[in-house]
Backbone bond lengths (Angstrom), bond angles and torsions (degrees), N, CA, C in turn:
res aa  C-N    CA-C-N  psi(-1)  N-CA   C-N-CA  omega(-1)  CA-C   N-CA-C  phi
1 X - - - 1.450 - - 1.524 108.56 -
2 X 1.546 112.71 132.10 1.305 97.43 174.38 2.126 108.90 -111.52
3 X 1.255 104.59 166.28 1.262 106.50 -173.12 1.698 109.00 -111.01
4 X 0.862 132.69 127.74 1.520 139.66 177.65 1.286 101.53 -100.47
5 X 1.546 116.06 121.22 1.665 141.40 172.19 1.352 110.08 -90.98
6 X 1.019 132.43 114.96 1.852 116.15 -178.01 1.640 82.99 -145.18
7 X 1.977 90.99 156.02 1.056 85.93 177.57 2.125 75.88 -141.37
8 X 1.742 89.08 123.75 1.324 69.15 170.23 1.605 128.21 -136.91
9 X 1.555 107.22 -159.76 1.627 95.01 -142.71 1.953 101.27 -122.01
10 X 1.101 114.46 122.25 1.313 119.94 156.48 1.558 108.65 121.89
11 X 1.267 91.05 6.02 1.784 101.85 176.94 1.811 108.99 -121.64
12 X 1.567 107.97 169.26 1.173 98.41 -178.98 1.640 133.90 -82.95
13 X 1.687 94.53 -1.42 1.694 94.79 -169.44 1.660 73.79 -93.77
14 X 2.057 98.68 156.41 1.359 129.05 158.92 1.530 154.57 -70.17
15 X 1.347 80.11 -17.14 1.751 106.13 -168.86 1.698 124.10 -175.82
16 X 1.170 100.62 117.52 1.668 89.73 177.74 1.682 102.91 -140.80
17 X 1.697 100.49 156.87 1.364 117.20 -178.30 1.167 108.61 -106.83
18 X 1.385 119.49 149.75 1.783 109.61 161.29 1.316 87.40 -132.17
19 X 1.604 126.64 158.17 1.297 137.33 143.87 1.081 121.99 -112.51
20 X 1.485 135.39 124.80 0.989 150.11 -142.68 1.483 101.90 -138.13
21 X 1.527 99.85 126.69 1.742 108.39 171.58 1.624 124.97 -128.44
22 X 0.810 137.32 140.34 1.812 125.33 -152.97 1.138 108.34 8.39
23 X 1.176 140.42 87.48 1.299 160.24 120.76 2.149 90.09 98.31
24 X 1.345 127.65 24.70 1.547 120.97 -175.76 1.578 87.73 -131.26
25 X 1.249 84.50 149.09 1.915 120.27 178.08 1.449 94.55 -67.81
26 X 0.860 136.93 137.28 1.909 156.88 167.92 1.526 107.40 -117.95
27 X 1.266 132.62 -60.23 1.422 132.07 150.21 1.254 132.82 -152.84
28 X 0.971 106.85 167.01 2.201 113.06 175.99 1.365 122.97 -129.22
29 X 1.380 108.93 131.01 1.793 100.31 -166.52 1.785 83.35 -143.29
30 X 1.501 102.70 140.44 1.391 101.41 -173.93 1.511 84.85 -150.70
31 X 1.410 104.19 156.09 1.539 117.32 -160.48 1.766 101.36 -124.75
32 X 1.370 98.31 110.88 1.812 97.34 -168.12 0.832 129.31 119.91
33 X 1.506 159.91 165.81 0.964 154.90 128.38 1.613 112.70 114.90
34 X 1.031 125.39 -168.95 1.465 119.11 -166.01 1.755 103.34 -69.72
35 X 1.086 104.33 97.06 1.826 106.66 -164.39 1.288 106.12 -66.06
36 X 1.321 135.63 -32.81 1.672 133.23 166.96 1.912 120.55 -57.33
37 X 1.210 88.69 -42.37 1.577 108.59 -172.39 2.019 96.83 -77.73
38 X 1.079 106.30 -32.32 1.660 107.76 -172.98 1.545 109.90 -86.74
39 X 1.785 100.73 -35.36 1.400 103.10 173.04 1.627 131.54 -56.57
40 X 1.435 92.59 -18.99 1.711 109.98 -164.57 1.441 93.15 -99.72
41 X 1.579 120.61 -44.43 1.316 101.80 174.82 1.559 128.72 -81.53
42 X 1.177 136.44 -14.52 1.441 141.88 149.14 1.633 104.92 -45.13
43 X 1.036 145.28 -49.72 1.450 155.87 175.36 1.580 111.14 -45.11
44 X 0.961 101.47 -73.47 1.471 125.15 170.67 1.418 130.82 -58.15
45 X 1.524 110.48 -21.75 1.683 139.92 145.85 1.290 112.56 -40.34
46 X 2.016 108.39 -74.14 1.607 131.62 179.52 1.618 87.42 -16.67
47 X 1.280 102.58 155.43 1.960 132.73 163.65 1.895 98.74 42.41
48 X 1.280 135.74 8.61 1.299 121.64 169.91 1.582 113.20 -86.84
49 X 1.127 111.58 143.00 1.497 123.44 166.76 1.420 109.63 -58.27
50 X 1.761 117.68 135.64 1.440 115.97 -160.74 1.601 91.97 -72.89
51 X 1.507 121.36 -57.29 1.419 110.90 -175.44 1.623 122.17 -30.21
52 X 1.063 106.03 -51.71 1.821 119.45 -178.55 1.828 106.92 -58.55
53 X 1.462 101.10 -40.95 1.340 106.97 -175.77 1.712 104.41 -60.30
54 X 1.448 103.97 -60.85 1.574 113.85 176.00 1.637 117.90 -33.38
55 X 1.504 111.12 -60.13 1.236 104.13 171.69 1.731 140.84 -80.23
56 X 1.700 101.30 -3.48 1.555 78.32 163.63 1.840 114.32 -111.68
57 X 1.713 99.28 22.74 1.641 96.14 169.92 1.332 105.73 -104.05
58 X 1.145 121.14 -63.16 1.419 126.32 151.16 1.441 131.78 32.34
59 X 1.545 133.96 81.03 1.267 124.01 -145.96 1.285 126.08 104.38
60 X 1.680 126.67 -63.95 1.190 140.28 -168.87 1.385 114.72 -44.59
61 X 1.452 102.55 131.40 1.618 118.03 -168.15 1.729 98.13 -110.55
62 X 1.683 101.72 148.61 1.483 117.89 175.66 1.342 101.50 -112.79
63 X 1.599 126.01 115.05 1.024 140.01 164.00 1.849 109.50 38.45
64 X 0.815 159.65 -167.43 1.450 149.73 -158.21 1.998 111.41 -61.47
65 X 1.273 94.28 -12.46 1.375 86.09 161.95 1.179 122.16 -53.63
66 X 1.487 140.71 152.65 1.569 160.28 102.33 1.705 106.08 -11.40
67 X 1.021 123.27 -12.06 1.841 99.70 174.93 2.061 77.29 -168.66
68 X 1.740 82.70 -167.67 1.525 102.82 174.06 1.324 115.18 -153.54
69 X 1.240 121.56 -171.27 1.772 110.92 150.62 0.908 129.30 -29.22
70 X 1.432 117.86 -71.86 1.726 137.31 -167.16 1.286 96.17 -48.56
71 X 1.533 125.99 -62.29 1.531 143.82 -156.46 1.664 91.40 -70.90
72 X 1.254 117.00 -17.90 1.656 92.89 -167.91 2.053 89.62 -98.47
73 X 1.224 109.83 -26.81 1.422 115.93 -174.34 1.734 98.94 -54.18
74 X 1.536 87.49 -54.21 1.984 87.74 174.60 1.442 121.79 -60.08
75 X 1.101 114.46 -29.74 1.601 90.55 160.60 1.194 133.29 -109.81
76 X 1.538 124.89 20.33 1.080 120.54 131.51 1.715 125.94 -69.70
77 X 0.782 112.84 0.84 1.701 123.00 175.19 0.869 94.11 -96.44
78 X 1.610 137.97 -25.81 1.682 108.69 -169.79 1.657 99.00 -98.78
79 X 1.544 113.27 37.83 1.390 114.66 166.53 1.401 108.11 -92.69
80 X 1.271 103.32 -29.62 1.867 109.26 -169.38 0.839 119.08 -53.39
């Protein structure tokens, strides 16, 4: 299993993990940020294929931000 460390930038959560096992999400824990809204999407991550994951977060903007959570989750997935 490998573990993805990201720390990312322009949103309000601080840090998130993914672990990743033949190419499927196992879990996501991210430290910060809208903890209800992150809780539901880490959940909903579990058992998806990272490719699939990549493309429907991929892009997604938070209110006048340039990216968001999701968008920063996707590119920490495109470390895997």
């Amino acid at each position: 299993m490998e573990t993805i460390k990201y720390t990312p930038r322009g949103v309000c959560s601080r840090a998130m993990e993914i672990d990743v096992e033949d190419g499927v999400i196992q879990d996501v824990r991210v430290l910060g940020g809208c903890n209800g809204n992150l809780k539901g999407i880490c959940s909903l991550l579990r058992g998806m294929k990272v490719e699939d994951a990549i493309a429907r977060m991929d892009g997604i903007k938070c209110g006048g931000k340039g990216t968001s959570c999701p968008d920063q989750l996707a590119q920490a997935l495109k470390l895997a």
